[in-house]
C-alpha positions as a Markdown table, in Angstrom:
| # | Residue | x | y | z |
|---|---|---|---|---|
| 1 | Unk | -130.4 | 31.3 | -28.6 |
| 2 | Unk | -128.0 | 34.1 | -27.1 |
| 3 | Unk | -129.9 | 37.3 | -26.0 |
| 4 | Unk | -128.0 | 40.3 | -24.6 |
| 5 | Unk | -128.9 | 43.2 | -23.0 |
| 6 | Unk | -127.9 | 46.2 | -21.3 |
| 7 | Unk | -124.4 | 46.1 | -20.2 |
| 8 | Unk | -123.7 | 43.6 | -22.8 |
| 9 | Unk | -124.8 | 41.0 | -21.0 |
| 10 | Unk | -125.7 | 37.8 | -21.3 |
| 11 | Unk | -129.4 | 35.8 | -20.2 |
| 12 | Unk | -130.6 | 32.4 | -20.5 |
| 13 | Unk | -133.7 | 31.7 | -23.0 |
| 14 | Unk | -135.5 | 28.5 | -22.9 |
| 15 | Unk | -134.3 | 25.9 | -25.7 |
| 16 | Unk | -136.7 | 25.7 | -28.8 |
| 17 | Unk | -139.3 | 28.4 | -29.9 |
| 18 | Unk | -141.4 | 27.8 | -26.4 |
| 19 | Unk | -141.0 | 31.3 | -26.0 |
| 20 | Unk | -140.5 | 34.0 | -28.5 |
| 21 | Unk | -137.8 | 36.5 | -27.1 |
| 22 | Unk | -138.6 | 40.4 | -28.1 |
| 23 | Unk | -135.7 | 41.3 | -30.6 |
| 24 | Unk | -132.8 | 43.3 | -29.7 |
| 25 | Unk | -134.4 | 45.6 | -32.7 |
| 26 | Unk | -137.6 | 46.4 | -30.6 |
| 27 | Unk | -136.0 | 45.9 | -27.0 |
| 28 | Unk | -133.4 | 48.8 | -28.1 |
| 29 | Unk | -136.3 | 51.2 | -29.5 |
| 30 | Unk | -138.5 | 50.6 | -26.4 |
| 31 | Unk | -135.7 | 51.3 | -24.3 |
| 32 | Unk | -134.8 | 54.4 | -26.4 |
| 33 | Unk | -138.5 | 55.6 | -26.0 |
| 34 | Unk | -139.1 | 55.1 | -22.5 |
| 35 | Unk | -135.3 | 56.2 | -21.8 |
| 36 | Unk | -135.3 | 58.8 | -18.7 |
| 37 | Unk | -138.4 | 57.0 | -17.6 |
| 38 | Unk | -137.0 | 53.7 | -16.0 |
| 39 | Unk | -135.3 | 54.6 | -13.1 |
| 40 | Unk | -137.0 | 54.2 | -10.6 |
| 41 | Unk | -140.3 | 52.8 | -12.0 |
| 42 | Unk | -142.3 | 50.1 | -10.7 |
| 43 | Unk | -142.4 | 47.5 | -13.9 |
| 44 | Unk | -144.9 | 44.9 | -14.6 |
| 45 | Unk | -143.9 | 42.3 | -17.8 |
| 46 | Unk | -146.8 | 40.4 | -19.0 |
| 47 | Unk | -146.1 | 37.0 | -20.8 |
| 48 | Unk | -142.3 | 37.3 | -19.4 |
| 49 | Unk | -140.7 | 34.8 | -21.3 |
| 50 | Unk | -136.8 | 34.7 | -20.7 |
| 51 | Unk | -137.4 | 37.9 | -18.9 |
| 52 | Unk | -135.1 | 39.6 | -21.1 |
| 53 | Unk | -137.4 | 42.8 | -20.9 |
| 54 | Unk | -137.7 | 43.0 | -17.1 |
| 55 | Unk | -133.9 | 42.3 | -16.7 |
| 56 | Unk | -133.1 | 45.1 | -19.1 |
| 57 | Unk | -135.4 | 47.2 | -16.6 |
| 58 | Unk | -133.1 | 46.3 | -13.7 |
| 59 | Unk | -130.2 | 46.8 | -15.3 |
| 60 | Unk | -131.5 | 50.5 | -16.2 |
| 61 | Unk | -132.6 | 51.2 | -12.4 |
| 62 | Unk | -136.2 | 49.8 | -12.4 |
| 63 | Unk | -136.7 | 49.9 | -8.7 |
| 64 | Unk | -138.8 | 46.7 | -8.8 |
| 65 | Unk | -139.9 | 44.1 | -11.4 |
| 66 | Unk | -142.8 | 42.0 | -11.7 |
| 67 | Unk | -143.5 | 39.2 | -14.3 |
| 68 | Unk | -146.2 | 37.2 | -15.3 |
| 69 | Unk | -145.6 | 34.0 | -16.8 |
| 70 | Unk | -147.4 | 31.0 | -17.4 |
| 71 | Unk | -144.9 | 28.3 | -17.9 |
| 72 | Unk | -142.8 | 26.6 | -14.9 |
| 73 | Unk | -139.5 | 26.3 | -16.7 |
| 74 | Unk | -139.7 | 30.0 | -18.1 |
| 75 | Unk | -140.7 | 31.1 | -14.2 |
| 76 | Unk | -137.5 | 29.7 | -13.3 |
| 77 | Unk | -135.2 | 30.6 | -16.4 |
| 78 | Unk | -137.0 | 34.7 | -15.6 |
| 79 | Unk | -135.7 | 34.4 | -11.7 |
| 80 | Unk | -132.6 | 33.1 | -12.7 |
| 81 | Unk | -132.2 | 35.7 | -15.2 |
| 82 | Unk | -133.3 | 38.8 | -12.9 |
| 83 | Unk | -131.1 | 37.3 | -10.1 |
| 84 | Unk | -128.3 | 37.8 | -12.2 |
| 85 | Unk | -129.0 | 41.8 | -12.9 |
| 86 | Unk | -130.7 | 42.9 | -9.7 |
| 87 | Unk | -129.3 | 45.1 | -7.2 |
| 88 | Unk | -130.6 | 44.1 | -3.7 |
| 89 | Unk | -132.3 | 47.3 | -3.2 |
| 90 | Unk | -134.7 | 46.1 | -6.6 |
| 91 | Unk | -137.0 | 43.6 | -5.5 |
| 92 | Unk | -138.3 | 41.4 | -8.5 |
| 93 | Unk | -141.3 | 39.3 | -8.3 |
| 94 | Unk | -142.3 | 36.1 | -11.1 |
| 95 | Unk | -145.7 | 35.6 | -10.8 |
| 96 | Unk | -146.4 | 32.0 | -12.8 |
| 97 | Unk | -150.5 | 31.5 | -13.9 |
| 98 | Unk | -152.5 | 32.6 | -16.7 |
| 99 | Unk | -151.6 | 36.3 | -17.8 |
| 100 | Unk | -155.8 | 37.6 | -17.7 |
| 101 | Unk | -156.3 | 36.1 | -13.8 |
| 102 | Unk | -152.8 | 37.2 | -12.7 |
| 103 | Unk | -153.3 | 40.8 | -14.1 |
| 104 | Unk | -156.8 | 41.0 | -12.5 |
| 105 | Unk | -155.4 | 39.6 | -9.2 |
| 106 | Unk | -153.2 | 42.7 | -9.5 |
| 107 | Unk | -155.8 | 44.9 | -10.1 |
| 108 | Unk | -157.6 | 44.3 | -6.7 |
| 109 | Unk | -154.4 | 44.2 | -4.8 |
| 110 | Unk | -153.8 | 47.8 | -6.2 |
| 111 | Unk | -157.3 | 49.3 | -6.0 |
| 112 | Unk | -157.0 | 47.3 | -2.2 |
| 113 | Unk | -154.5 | 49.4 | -1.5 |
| 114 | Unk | -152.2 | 46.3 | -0.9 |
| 115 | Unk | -149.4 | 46.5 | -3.9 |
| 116 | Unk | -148.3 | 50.1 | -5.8 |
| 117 | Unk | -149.1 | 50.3 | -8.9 |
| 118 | Unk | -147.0 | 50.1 | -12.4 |
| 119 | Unk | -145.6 | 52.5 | -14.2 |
| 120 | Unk | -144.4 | 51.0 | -17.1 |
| 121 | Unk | -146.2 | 48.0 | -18.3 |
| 122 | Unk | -144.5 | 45.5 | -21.3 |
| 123 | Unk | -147.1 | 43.1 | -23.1 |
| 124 | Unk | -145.7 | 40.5 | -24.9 |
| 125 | Unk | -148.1 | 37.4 | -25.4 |
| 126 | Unk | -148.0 | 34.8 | -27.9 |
| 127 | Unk | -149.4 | 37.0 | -30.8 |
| 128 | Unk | -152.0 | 34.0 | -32.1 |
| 129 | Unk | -153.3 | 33.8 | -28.6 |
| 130 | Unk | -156.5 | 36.1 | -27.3 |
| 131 | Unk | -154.9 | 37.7 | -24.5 |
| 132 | Unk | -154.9 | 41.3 | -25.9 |
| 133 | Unk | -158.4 | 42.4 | -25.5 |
| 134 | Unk | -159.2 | 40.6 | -22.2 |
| 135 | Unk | -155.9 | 41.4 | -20.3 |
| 136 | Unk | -156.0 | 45.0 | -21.4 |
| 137 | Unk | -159.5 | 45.2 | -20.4 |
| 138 | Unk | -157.9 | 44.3 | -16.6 |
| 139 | Unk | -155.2 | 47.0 | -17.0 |
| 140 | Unk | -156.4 | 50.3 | -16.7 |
| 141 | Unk | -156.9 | 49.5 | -12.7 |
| 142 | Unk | -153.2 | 48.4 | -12.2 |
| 143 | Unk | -151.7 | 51.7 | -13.6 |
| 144 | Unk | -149.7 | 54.9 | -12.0 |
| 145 | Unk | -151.1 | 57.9 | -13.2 |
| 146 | Unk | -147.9 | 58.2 | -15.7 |
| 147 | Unk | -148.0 | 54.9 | -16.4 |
| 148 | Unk | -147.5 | 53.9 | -20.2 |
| 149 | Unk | -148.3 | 50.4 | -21.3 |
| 150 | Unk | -146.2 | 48.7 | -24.7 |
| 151 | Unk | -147.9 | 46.1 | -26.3 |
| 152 | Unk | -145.9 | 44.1 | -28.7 |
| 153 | Unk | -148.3 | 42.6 | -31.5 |
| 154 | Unk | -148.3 | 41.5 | -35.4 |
| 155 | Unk | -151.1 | 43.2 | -37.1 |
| 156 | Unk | -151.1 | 40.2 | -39.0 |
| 157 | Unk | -152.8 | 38.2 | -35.7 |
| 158 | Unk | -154.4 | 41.3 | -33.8 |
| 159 | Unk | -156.1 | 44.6 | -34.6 |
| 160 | Unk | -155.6 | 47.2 | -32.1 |
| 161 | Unk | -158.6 | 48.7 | -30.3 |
| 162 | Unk | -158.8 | 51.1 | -28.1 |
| 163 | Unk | -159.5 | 49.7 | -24.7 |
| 164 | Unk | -161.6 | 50.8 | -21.5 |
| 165 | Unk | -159.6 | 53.7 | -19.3 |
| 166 | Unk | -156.7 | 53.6 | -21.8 |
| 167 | Unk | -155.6 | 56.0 | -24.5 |
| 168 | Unk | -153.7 | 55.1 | -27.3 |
| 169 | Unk | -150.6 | 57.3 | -27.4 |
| 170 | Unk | -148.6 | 56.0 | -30.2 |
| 171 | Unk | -147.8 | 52.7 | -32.6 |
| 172 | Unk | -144.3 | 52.1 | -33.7 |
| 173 | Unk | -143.3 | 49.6 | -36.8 |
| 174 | Unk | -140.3 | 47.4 | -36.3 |
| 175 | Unk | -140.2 | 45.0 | -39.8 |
| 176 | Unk | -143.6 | 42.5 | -38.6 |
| 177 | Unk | -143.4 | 43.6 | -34.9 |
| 178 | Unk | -145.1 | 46.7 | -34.1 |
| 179 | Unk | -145.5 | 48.3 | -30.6 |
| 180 | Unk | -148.6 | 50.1 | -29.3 |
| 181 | Unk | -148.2 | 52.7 | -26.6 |
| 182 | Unk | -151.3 | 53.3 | -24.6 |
| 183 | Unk | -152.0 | 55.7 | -21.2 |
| 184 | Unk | -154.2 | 55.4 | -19.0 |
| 185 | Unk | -156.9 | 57.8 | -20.1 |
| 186 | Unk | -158.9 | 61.0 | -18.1 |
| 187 | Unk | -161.9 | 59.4 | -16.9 |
């Protein structure tokens, strides 16, 4: 499968349906949403996939990118990708492991003081899997405080709830996709 992005270009996607690449449909409205509010963020991409999401970040001035993905060959497919688009002043990171211990591992290191925290957050998992509630519940801790988190979902497989230190700020529908937009909340 070809995915573009930015720029018209071009990035690798693994062969087969191993990973489920966000649709130029849904990439383009994020993007459109979040517009004036990428350069120069810090990004974090959850379930990264091809990376197609974190590359479109660099391409739009992310000043760094950080990915969490679980499978070896998509690790190396992401950091191929993001080599490709990244400026050598953006600094990318591909974090491979389970999404819920990686994103609590980033928790401590920001509340530690020892990494900045995100300030936009992209959360794509495999939409039968149950990685919503527990990786959200780990989120709140990792945000800026204008950070905005997009979770991808089909209400089909997963019923939004409102998690701990988060607001929900607005749902878009895209056909089957839809994306919920969530802050973090006043305490």
């Amino acid at each position: 499968m070809a995915v573009r992005i930015y720029g018209n270009r071009a990035i690798k996607t693994l062969p087969g349906e191993a990973t489920r690449p966000t649709s130029s449909r849904v990439r383009e409205a994020l993007f459109n949403i979040w517009q004036g509010s990428i350069s120069g963020c810090r990004w974090l991409d959850i379930c990264a996939g091809s990376g197609a999401m974190g590359a479109e970040a660099l391409c739009r001035g992310a000043a760094e990118v950080v990915g969490i993905e679980q499978s070896g060959a998509a690790c190396r497919i992401v950091t191929e990708n993001w080599q490709q688009v990244a400026k050598p002043e953006q600094p990318f990171e591909i974090i491979r492991g389970d999404a819920i211990q990686q994103v609590k591992q980033l928790s401590q290191q920001v509340q530690a003081g020892t990494r900045l925290s995100f300030d936009r957050v992209y959360f794509d998992p495999p939409y039968a899997g149950n990685l919503y509630s527990p990786v959200l519940a780990q989120i709140a801790n990792c945000l800026s405080e204008r950070a905005e988190v997009a979770v991808e979902y089909s209400e089909k497989l997963w019923i939004p709830q409102r998690p701990a230190g988060l607001a929900i700020v607005k749902e878009k529908r895209y056909g089957s996709t839809q994306l919920l937009f969530l802050s973090r909340s006043s305490r």
